[in-house]
The first five atom37 places (N, CA, C, CB, O) and aatype in JSON, in Angstrom:
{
  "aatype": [20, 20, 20, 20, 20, 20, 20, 20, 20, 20, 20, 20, 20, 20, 20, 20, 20, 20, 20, 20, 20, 20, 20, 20, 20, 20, 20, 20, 20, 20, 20, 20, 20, 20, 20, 20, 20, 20, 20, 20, 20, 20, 20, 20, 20, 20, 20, 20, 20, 20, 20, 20, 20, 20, 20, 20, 20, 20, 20, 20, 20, 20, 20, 20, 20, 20, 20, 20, 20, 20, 20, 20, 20, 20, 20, 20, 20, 20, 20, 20, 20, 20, 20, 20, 20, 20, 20, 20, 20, 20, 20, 20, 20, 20, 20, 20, 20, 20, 20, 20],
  "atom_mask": [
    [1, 1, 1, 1, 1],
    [1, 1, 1, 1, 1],
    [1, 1, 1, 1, 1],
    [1, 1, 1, 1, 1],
    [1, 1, 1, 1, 1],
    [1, 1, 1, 1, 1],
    [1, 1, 1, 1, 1],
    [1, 1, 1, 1, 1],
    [1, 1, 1, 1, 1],
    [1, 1, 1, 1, 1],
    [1, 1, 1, 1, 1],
    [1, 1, 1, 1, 1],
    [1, 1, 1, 1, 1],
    [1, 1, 1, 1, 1],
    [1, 1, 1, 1, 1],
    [1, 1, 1, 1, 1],
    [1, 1, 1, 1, 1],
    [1, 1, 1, 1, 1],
    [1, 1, 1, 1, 1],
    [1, 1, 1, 1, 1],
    [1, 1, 1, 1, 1],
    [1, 1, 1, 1, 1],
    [1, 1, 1, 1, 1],
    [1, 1, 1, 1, 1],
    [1, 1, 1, 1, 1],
    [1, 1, 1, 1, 1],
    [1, 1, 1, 1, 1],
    [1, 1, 1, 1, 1],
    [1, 1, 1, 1, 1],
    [1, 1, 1, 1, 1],
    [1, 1, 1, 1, 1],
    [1, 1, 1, 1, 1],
    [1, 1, 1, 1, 1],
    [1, 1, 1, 1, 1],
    [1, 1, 1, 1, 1],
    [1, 1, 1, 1, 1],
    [1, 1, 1, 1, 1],
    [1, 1, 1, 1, 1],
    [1, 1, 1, 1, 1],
    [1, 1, 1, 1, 1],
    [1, 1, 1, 1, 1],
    [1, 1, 1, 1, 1],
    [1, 1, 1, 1, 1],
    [1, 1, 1, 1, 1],
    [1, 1, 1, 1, 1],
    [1, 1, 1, 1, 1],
    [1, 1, 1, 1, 1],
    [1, 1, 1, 1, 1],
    [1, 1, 1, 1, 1],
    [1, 1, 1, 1, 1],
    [1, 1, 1, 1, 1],
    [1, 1, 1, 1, 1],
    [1, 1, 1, 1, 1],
    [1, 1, 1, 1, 1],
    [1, 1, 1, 1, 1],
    [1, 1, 1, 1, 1],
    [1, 1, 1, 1, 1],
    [1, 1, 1, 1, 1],
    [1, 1, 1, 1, 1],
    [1, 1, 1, 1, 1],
    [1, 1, 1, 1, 1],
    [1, 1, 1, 1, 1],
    [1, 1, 1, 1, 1],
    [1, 1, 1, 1, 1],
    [1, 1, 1, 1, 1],
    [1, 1, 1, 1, 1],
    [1, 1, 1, 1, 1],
    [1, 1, 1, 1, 1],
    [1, 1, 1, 1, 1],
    [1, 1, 1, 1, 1],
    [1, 1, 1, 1, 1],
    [1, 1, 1, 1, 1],
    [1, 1, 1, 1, 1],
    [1, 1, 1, 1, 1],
    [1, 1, 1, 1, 1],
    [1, 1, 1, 1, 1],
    [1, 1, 1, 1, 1],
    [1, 1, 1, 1, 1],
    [1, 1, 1, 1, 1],
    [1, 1, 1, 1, 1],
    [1, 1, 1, 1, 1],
    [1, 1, 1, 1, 1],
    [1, 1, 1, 1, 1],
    [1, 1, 1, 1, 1],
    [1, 1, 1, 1, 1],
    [1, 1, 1, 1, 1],
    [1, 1, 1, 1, 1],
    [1, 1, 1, 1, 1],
    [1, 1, 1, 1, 1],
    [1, 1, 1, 1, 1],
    [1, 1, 1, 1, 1],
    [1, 1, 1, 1, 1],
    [1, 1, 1, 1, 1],
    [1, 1, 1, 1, 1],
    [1, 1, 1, 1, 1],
    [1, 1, 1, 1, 1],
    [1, 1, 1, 1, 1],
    [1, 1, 1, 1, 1],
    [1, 1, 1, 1, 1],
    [1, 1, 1, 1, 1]
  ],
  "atom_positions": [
    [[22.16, 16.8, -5.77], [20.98, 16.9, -6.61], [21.2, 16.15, -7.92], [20.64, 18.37, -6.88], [20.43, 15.39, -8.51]],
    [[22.34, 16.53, -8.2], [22.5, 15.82, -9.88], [22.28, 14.24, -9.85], [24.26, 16.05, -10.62], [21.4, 13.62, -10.45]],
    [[23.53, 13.6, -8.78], [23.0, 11.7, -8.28], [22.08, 11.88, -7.92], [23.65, 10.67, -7.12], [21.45, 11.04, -8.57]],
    [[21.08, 12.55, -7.08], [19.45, 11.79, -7.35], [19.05, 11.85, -8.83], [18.07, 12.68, -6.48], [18.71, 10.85, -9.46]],
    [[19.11, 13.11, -9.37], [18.5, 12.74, -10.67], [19.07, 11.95, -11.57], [18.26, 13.7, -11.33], [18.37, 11.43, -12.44]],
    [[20.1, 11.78, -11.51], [20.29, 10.75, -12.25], [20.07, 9.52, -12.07], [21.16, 10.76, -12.49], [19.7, 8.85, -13.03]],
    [[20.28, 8.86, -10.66], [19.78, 7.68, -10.12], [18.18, 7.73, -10.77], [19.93, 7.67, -8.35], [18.04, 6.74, -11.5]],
    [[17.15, 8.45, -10.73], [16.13, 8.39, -11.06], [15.63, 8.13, -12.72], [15.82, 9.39, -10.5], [14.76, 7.46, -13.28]],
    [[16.84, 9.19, -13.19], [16.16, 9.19, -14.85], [16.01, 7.69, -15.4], [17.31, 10.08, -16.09], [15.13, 7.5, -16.24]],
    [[16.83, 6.57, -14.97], [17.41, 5.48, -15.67], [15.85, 4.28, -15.43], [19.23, 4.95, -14.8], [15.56, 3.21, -15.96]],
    [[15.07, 5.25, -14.24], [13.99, 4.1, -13.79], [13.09, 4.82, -14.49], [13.58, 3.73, -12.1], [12.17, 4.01, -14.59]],
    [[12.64, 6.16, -15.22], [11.79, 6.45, -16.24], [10.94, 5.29, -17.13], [12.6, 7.18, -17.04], [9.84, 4.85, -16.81]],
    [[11.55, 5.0, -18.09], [10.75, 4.14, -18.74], [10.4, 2.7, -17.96], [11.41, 3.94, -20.01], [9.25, 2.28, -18.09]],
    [[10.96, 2.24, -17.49], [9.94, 1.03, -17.07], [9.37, 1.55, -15.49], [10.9, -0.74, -16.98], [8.77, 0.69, -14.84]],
    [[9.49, 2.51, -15.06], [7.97, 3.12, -14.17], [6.92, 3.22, -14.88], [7.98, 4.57, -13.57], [5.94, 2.48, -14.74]],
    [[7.05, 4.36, -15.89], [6.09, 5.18, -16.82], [5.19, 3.51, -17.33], [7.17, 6.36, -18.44], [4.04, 3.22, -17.02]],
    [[6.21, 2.6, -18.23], [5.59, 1.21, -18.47], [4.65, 0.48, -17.53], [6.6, 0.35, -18.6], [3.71, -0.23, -17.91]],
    [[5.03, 0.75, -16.1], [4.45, -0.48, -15.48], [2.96, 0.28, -15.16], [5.42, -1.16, -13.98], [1.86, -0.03, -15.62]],
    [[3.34, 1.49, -14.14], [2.25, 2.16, -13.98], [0.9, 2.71, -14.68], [2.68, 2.81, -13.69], [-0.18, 3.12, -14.25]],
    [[1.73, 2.44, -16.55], [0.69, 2.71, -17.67], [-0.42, 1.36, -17.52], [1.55, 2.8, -19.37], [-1.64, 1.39, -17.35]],
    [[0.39, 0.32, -17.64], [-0.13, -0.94, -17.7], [-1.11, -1.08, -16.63], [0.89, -1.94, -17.62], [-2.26, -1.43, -16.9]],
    [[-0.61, -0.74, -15.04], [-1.57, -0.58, -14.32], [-3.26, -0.08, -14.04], [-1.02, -0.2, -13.93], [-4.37, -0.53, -13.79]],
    [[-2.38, 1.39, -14.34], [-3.81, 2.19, -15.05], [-4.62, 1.52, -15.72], [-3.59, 3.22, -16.03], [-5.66, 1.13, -15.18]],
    [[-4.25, 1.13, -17.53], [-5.13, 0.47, -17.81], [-5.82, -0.57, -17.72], [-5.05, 0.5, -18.28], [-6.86, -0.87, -18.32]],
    [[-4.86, -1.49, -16.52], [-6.05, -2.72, -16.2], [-7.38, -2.06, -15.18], [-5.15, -4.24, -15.17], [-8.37, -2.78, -15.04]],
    [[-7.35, -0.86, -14.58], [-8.29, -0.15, -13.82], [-9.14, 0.52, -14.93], [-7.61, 0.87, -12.77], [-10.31, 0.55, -14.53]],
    [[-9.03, 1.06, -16.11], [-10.01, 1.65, -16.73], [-10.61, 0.49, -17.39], [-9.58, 2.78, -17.6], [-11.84, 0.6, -17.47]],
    [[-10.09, -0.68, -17.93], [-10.71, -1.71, -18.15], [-11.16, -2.69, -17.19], [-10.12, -2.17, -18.88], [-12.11, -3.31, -17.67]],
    [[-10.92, -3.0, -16.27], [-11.68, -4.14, -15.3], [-12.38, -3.28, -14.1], [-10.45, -5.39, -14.56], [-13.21, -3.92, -13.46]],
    [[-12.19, -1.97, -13.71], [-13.09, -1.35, -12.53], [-14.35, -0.5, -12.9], [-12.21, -0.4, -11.66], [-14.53, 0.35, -13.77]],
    [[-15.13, -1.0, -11.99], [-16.45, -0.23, -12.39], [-16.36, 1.74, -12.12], [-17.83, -1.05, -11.21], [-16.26, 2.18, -10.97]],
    [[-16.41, 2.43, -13.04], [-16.39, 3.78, -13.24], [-14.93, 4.28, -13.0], [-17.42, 4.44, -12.34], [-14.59, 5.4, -12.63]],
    [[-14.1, 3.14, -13.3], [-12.95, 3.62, -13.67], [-11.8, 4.5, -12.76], [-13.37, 4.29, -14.63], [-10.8, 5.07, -13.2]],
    [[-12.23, 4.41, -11.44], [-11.28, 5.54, -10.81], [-10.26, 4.63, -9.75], [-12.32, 6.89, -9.84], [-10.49, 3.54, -9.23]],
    [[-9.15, 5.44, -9.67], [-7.85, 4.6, -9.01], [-7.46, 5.9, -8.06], [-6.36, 4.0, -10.31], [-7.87, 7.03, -8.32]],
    [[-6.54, 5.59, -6.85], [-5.9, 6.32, -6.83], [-4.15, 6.03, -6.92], [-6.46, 6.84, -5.91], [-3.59, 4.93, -6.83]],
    [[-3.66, 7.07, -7.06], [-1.92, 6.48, -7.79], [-1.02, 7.14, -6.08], [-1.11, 7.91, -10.09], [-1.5, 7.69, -5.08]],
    [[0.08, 6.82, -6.36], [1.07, 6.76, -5.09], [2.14, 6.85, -5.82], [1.09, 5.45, -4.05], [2.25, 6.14, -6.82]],
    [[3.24, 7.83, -5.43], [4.28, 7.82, -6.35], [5.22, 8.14, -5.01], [4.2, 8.95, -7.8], [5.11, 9.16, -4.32]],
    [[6.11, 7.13, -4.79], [7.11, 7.18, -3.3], [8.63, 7.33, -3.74], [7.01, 5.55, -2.25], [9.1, 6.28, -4.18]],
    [[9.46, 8.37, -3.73], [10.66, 8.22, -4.0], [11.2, 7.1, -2.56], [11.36, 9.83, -4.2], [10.24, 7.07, -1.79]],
    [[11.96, 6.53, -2.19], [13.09, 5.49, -1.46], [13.52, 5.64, -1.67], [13.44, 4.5, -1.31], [13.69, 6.19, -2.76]],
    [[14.86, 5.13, -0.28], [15.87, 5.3, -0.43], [16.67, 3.98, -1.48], [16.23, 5.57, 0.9], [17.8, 3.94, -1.96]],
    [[15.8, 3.25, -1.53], [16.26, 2.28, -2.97], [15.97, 2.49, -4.18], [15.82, 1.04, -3.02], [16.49, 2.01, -5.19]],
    [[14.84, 3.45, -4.04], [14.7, 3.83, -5.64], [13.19, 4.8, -5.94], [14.6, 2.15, -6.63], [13.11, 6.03, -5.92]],
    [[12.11, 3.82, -6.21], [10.86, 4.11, -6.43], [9.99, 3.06, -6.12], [10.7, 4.51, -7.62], [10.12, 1.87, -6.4]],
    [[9.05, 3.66, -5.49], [7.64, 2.86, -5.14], [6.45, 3.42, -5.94], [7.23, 3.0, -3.48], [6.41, 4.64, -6.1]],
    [[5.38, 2.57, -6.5], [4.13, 2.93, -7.06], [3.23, 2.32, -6.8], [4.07, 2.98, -8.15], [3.36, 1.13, -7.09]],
    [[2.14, 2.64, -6.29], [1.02, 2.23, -5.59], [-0.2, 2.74, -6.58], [1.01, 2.87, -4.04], [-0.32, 3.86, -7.05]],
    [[-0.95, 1.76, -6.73], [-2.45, 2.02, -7.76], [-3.41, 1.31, -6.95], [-2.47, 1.26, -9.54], [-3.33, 0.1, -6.76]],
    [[-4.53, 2.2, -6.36], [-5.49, 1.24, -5.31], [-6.67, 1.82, -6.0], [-5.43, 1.5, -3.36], [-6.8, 3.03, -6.2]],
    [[-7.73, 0.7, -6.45], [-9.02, 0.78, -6.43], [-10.27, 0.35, -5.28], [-9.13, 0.19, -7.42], [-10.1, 0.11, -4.09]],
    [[-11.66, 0.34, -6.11], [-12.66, 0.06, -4.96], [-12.4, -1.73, -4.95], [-14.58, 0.68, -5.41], [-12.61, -2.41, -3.94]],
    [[-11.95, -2.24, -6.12], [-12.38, -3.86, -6.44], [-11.61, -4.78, -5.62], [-12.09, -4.34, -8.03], [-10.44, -5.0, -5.92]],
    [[-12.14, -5.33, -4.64], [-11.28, -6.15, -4.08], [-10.87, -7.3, -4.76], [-11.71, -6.47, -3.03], [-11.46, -7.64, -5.78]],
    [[-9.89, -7.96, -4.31], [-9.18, -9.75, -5.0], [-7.95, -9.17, -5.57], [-10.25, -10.82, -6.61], [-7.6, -8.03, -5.88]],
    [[-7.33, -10.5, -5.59], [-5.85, -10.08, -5.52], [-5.96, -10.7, -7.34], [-4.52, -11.08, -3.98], [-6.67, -11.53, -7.92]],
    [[-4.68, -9.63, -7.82], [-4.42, -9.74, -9.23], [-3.6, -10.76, -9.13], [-3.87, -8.56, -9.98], [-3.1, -11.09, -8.05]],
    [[-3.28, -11.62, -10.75], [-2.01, -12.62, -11.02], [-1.68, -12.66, -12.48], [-2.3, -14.19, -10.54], [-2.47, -12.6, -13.42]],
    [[-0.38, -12.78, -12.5], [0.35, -12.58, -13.87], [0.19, -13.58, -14.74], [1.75, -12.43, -13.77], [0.95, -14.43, -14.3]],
    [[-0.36, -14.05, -15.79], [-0.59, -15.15, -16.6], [-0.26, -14.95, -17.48], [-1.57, -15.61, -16.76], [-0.41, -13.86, -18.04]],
    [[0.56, -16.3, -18.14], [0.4, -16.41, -19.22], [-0.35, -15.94, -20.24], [0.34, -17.11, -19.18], [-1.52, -16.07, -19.85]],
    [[-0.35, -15.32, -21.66], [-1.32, -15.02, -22.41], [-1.18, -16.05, -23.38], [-1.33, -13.69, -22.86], [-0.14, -16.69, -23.52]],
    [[-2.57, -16.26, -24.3], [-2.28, -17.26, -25.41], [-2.02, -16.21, -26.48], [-3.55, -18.41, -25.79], [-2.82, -15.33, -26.78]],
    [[-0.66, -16.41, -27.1], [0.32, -15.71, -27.97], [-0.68, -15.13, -29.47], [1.73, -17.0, -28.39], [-0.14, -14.28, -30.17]],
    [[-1.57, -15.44, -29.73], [-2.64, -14.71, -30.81], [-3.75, -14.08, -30.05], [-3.38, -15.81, -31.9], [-4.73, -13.83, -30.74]],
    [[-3.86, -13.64, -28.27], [-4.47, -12.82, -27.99], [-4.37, -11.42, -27.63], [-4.82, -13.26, -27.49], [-3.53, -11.19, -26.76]],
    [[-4.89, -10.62, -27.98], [-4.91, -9.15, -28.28], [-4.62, -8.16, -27.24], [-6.15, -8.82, -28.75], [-4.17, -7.04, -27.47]],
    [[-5.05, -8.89, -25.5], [-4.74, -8.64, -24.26], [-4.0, -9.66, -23.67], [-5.77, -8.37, -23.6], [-3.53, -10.71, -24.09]],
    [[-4.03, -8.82, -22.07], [-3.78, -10.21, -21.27], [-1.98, -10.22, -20.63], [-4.09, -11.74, -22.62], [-1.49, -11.05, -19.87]],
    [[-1.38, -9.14, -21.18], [-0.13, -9.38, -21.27], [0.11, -8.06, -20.37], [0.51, -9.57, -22.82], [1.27, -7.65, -20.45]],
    [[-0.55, -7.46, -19.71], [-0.07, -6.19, -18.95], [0.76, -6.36, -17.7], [-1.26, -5.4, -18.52], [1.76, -5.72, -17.37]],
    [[0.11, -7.45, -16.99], [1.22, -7.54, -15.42], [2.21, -8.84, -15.79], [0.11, -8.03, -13.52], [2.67, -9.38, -14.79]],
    [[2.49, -9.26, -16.67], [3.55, -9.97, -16.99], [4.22, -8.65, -17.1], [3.51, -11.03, -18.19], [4.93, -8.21, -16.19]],
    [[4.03, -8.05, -18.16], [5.21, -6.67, -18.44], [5.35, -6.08, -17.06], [4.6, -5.23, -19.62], [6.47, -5.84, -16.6]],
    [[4.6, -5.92, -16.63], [5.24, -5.26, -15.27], [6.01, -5.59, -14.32], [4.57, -4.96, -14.59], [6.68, -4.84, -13.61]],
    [[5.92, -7.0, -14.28], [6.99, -8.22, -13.66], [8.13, -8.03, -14.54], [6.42, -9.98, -13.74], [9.2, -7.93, -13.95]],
    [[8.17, -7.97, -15.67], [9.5, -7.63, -16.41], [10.14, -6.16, -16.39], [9.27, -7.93, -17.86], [11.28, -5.82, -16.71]],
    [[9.43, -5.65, -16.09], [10.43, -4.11, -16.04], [10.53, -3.74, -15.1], [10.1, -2.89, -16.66], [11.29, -2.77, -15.14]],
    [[10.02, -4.02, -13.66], [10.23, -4.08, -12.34], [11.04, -4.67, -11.56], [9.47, -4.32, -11.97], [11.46, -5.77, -11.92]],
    [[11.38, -4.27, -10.62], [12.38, -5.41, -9.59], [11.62, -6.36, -8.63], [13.42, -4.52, -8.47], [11.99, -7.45, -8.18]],
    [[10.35, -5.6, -8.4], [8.81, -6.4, -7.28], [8.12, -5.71, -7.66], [8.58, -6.44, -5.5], [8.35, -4.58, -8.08]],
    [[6.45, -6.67, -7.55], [5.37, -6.13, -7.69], [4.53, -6.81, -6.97], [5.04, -5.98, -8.85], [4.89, -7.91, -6.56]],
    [[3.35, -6.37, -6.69], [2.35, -7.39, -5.9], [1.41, -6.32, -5.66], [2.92, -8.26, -4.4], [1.31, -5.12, -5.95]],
    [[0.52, -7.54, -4.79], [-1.3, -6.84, -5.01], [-1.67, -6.79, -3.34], [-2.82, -8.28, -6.13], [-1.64, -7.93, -2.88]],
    [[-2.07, -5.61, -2.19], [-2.27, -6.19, -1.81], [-4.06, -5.85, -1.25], [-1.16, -6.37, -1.25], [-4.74, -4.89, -1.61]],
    [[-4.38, -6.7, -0.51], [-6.24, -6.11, -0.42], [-5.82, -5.07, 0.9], [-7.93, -7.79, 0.19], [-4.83, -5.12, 1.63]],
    [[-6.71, -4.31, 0.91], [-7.57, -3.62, 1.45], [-8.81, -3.46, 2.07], [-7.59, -3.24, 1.01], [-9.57, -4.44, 2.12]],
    [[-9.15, -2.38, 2.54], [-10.76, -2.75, 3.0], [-11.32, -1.92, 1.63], [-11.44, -1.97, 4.91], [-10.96, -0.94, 0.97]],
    [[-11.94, -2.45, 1.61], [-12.98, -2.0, 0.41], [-12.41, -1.7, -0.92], [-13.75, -0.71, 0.78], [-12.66, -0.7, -1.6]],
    [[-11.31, -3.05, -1.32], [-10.7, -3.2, -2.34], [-9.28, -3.6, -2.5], [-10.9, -2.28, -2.82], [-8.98, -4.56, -1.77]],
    [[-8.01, -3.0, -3.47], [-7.38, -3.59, -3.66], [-5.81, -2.53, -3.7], [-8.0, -4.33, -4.67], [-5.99, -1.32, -3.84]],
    [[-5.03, -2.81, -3.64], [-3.76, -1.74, -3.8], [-2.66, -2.64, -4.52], [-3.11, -1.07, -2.15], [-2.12, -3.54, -3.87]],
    [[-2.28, -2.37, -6.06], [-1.64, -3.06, -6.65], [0.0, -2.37, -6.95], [-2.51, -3.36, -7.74], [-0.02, -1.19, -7.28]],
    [[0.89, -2.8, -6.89], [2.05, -1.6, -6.45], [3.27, -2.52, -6.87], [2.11, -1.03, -4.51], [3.08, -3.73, -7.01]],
    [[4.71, -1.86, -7.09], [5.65, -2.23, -7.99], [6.52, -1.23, -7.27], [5.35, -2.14, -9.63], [6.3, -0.14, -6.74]],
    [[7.65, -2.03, -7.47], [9.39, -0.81, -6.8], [9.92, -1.39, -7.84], [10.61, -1.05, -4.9], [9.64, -2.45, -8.41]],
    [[11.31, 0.01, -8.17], [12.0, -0.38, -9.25], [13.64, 0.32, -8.33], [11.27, 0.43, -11.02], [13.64, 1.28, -7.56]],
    [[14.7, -0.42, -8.68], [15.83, -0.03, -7.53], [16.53, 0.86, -8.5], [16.9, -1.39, -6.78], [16.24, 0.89, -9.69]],
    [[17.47, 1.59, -7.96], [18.21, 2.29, -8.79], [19.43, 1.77, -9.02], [18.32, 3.46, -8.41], [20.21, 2.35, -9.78]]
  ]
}
């Protein structure tokens, strides 16, 4: 019990990070705002799954450095080990693993 939790505590903050970031690209770009979340312990670590109604696949861009957004799934590419988007029927499932 103690090596799982500890294997786990160390992926805390950049889960909590990526999945925040997630969230809020769904309360800002989906219409009425609702997601559902996926939280998978593995045997490599952690899986997180965020699926809305909006279909199309997300991509990490560049932001121009005096804009105010824009910078959420870059961060999530940085505090993650993988991330990716994938479609669905009647929308989208955007999801991230972090290894222990």
């Amino acid at each position: 019990m103690f090596l799982t939790r500890w294997r786990l505590d160390h992926l805390a903050d950049a889960s909590t990070l990526a999945l925040t970031e997630l969230v809020a690209n769904v309360v800002r770009h989906v219409p009425g705002r609702r997601c559902t979340v996926l939280i998978l312990r593995e045997p490599y670590g952690l899986r997180v799954e965020v699926s809305d109604a909006v279909a199309g696949a997300v991509v990490a861009k560049a932001a121009d450095p005096l804009a105010e957004s824009g910078r959420g799934l870059a961060l999530v590419e940085a505090v993650t080990d993988r991330w990716g988007c994938a479609e669905a029927a009647g929308g989208k499932t955007v999801w991230f693993e972090c290894d222990t």
